[in-house]
N, CA, C and O of each residue as an XYZ file, in Angstrom:
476
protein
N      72.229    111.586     65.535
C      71.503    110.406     65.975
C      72.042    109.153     65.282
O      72.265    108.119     65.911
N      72.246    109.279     63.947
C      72.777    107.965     62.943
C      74.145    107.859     63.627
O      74.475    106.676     63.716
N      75.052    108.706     64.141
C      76.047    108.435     64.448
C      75.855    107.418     66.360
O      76.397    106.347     66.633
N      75.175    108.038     67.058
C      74.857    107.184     68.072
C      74.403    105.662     67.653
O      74.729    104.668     68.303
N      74.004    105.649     67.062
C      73.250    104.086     66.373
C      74.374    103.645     66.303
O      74.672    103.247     67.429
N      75.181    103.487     65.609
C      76.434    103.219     64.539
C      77.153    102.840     66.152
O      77.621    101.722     66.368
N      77.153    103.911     67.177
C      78.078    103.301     68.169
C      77.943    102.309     68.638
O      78.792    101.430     68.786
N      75.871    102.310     69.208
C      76.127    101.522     69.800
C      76.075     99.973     69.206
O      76.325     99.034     69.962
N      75.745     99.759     67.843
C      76.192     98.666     66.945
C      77.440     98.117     66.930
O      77.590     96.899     66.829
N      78.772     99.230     67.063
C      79.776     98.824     66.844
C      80.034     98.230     68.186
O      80.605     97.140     68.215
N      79.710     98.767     69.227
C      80.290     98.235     70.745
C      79.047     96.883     71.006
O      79.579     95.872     71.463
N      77.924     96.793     70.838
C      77.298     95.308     70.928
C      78.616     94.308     69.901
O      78.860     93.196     70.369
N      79.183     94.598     68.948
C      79.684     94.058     67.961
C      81.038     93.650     68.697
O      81.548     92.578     68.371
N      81.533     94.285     69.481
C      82.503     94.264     70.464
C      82.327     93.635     71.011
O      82.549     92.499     70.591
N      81.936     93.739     72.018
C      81.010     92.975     73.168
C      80.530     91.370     72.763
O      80.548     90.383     73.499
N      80.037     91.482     71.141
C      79.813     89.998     71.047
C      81.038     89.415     70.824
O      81.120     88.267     71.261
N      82.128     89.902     70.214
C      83.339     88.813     69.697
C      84.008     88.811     71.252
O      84.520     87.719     71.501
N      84.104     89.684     72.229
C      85.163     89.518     73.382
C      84.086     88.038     74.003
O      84.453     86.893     74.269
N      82.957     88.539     74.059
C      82.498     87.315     74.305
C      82.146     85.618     73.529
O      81.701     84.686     74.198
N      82.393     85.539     72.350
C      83.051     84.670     71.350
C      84.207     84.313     71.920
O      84.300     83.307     72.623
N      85.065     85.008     71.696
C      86.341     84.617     72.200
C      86.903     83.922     73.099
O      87.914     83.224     73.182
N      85.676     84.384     74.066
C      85.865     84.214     75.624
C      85.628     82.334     75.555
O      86.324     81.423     76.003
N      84.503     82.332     74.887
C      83.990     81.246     74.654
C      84.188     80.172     73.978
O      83.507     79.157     74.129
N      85.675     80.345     72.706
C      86.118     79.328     71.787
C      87.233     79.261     72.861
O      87.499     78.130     73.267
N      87.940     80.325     73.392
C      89.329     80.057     74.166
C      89.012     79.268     75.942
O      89.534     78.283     76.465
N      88.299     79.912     76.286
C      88.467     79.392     77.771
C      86.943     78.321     78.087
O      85.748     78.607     78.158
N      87.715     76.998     78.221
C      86.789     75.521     78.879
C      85.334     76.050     79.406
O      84.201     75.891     78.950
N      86.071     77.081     81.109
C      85.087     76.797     81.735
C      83.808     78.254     81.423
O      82.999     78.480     82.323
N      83.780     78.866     80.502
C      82.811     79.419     80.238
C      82.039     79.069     79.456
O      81.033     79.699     79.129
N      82.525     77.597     78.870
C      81.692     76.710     78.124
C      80.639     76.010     79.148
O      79.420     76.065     78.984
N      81.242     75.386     80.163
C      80.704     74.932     81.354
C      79.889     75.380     82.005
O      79.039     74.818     82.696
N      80.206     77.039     81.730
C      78.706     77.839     82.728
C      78.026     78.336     81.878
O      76.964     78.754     82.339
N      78.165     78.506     80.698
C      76.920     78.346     79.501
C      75.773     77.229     79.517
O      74.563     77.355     79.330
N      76.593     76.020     79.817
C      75.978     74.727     79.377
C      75.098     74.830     81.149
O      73.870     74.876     81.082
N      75.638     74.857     82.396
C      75.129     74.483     83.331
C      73.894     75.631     83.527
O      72.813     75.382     84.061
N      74.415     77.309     82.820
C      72.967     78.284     82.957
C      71.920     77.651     81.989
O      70.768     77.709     82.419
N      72.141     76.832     80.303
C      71.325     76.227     79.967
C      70.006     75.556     80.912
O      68.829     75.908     80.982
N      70.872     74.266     81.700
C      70.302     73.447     82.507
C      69.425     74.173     83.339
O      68.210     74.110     83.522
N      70.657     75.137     83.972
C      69.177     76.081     85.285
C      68.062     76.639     84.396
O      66.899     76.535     84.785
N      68.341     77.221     83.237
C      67.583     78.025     82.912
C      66.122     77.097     82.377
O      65.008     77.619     82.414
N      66.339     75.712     81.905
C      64.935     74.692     82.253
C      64.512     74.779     83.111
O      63.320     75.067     83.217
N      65.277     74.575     84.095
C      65.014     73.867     85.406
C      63.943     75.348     86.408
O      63.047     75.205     87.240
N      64.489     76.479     85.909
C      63.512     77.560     86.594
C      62.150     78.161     85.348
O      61.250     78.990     85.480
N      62.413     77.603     84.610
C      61.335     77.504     83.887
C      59.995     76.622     84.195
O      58.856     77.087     84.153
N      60.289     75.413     84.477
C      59.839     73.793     84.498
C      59.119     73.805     86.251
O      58.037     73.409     86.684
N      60.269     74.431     86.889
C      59.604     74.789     88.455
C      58.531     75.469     88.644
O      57.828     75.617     87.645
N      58.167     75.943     89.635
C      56.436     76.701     90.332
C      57.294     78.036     90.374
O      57.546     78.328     91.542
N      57.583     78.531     89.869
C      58.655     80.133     90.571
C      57.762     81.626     90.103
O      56.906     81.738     89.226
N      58.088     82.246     90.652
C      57.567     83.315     91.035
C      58.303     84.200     89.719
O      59.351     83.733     89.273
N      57.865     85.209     89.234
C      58.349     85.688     88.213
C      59.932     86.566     88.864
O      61.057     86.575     88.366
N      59.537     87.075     89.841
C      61.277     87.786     90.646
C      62.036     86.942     91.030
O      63.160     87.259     91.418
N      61.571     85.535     91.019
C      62.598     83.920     91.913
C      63.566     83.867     90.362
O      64.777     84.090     90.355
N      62.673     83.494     88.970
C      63.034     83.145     88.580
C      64.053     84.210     87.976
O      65.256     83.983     88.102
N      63.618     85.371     87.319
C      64.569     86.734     87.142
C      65.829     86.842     87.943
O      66.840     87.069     87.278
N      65.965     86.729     89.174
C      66.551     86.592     90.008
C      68.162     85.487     89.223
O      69.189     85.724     88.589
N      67.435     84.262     89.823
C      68.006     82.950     89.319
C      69.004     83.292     87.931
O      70.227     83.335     87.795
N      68.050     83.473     87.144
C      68.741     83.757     85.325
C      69.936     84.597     85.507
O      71.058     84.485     85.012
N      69.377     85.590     86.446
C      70.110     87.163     86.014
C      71.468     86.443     86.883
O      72.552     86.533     86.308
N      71.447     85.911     87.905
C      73.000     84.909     88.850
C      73.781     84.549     87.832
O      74.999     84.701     87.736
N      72.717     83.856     86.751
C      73.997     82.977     86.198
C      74.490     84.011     84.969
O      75.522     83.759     84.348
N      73.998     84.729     84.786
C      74.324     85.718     83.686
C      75.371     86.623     84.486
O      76.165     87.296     83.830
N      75.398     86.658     85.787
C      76.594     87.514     85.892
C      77.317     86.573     86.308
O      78.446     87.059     86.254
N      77.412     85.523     86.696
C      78.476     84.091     86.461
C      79.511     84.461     85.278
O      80.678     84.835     85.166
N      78.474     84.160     84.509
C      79.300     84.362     82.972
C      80.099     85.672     82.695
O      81.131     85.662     82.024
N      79.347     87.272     83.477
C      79.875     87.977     82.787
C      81.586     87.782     83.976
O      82.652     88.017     83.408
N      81.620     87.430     85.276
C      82.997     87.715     85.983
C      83.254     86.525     85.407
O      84.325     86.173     85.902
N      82.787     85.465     84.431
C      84.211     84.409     83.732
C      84.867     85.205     82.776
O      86.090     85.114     82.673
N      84.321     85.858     82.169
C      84.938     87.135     80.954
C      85.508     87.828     81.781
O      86.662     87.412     81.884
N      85.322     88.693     82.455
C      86.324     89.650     83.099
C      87.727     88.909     83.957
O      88.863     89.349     84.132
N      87.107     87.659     84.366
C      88.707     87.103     84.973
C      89.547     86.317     83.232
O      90.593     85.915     82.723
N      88.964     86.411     83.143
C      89.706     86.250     81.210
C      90.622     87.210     80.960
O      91.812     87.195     80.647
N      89.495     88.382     81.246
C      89.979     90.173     80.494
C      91.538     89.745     81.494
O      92.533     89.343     80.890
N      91.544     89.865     82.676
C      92.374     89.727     83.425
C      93.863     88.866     82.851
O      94.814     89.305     82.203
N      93.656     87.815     83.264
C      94.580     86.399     82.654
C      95.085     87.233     81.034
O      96.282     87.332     80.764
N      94.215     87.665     80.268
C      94.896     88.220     78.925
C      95.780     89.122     79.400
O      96.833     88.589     79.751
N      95.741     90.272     79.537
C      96.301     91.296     80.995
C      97.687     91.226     81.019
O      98.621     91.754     80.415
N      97.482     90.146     82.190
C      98.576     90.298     83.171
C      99.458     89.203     82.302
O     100.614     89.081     82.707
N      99.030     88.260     80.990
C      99.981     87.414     80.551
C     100.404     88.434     79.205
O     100.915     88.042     78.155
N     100.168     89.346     79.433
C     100.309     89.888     77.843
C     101.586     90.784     78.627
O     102.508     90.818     77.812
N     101.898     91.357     79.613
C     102.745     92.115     79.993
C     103.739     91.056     80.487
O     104.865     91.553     80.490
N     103.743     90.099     80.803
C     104.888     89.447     80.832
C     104.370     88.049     80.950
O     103.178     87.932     81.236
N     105.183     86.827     80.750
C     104.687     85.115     80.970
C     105.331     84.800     81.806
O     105.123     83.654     82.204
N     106.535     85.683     82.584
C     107.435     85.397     83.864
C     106.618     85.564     84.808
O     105.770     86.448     84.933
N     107.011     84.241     85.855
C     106.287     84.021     87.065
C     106.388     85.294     87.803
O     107.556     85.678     87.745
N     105.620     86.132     88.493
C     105.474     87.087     89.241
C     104.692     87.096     90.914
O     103.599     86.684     90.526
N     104.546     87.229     92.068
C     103.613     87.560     92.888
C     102.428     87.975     92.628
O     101.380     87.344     92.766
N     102.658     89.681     92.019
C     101.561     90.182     91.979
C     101.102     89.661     90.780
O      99.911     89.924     90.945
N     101.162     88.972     89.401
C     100.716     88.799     88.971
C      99.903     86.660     89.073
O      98.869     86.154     88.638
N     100.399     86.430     89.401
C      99.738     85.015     90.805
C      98.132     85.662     91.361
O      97.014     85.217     91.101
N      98.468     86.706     92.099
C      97.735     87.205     92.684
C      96.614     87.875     91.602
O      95.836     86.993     91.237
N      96.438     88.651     91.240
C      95.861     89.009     90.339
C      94.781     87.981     89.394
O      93.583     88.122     89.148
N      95.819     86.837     88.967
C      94.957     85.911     88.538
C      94.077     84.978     89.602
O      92.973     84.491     89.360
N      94.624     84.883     90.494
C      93.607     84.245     91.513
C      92.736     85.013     91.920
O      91.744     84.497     92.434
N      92.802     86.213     91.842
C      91.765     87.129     92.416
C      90.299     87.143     91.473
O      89.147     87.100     91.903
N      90.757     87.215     90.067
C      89.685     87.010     89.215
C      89.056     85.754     89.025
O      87.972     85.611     88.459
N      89.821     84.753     89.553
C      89.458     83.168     89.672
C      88.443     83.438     90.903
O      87.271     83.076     90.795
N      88.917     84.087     92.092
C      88.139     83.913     93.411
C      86.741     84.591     92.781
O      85.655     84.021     92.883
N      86.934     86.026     92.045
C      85.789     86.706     91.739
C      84.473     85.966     91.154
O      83.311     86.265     91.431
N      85.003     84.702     90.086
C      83.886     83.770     89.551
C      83.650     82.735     90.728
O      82.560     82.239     91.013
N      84.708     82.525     91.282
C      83.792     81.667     92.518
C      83.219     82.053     93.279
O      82.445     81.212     93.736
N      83.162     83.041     93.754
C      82.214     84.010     94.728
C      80.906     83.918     94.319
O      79.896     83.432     94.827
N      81.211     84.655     92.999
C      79.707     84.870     92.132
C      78.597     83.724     92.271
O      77.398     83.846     92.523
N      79.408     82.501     92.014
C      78.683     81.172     91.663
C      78.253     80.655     93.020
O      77.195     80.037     93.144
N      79.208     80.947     94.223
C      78.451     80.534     95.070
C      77.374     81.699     95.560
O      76.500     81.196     96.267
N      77.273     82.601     95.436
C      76.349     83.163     95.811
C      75.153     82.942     94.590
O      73.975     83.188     94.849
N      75.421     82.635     93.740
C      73.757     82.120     92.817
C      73.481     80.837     93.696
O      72.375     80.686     94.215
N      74.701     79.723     93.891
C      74.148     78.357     94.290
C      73.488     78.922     95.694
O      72.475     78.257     95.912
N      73.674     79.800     96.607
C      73.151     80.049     97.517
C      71.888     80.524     97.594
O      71.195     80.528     98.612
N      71.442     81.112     96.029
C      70.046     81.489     95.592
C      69.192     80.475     95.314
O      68.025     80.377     95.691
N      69.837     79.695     94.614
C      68.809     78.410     94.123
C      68.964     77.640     95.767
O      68.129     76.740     95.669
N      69.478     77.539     96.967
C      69.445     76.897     97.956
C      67.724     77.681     98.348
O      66.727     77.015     98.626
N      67.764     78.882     98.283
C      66.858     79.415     99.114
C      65.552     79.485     98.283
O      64.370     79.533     98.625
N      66.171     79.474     97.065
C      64.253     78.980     96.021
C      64.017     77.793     96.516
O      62.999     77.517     97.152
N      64.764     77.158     96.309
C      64.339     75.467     96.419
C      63.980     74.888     97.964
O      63.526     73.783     98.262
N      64.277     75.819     98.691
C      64.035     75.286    100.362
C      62.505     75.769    100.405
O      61.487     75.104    100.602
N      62.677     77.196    100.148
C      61.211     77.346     99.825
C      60.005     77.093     98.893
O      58.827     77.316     99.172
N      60.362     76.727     98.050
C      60.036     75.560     97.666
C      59.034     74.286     98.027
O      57.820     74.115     97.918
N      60.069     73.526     98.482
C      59.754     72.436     99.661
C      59.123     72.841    100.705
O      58.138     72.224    101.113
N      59.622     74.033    101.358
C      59.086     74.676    102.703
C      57.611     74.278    102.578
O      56.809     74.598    103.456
């Protein structure tokens, strides 16, 4: 059992520096820290439903987690070579597309709290 503990200490411990990292090295996961800040008032401060707002939080929390994984990526594919490649072009845009997807499908969440909302 002490040895399970110990793991899963060491891998939260993991988990926090890849995400440190993520966060002293790359701009825009500073940006979606700071902008889930903002939402995360802003669905507080609103009339929301306890699943609207769960909902909402949990978007931008996986925002953040595909900005880390298109990171994991970009480390990756630049660590095996810094020569221009196709597939590796590709690859990095793919993990770029993956955080934009994400984000528009939260902004598409807060479209549909907030219409209803108003509704």
């Amino acid at each position: 059992m002490w040895q399970q503990i110990m793991r899963i200490r060491q891998r939260a411990i993991w988990s926090w520096e890849g995400f440190a990292h993520v966060a002293r090295t790359e701009g825009s996961l500073m940006q979606w820290i700071v902008a889930n800040l903002a939402f995360c008032i802003l669905a507080f401060v609103l009339p929301l439903s306890g699943a609207e707002r769960g909902f909402l939080l949990m978007g931008g929390i996986m925002v953040m987690a595909a900005e880390c994984m298109n990171t994991a990526i970009e480390r990756v594919v630049d660590d095996i070579s810094t020569e221009h490649r196709p597939a590796a072009k590709q690859a990095k845009d793919a993990g770029s597309a993956a955080v934009a997807v994400t984000a528009i499908g939260v902004g598409v969440g807060w479209v549909c709290v907030l219409v209803g909302l108003v509704w």
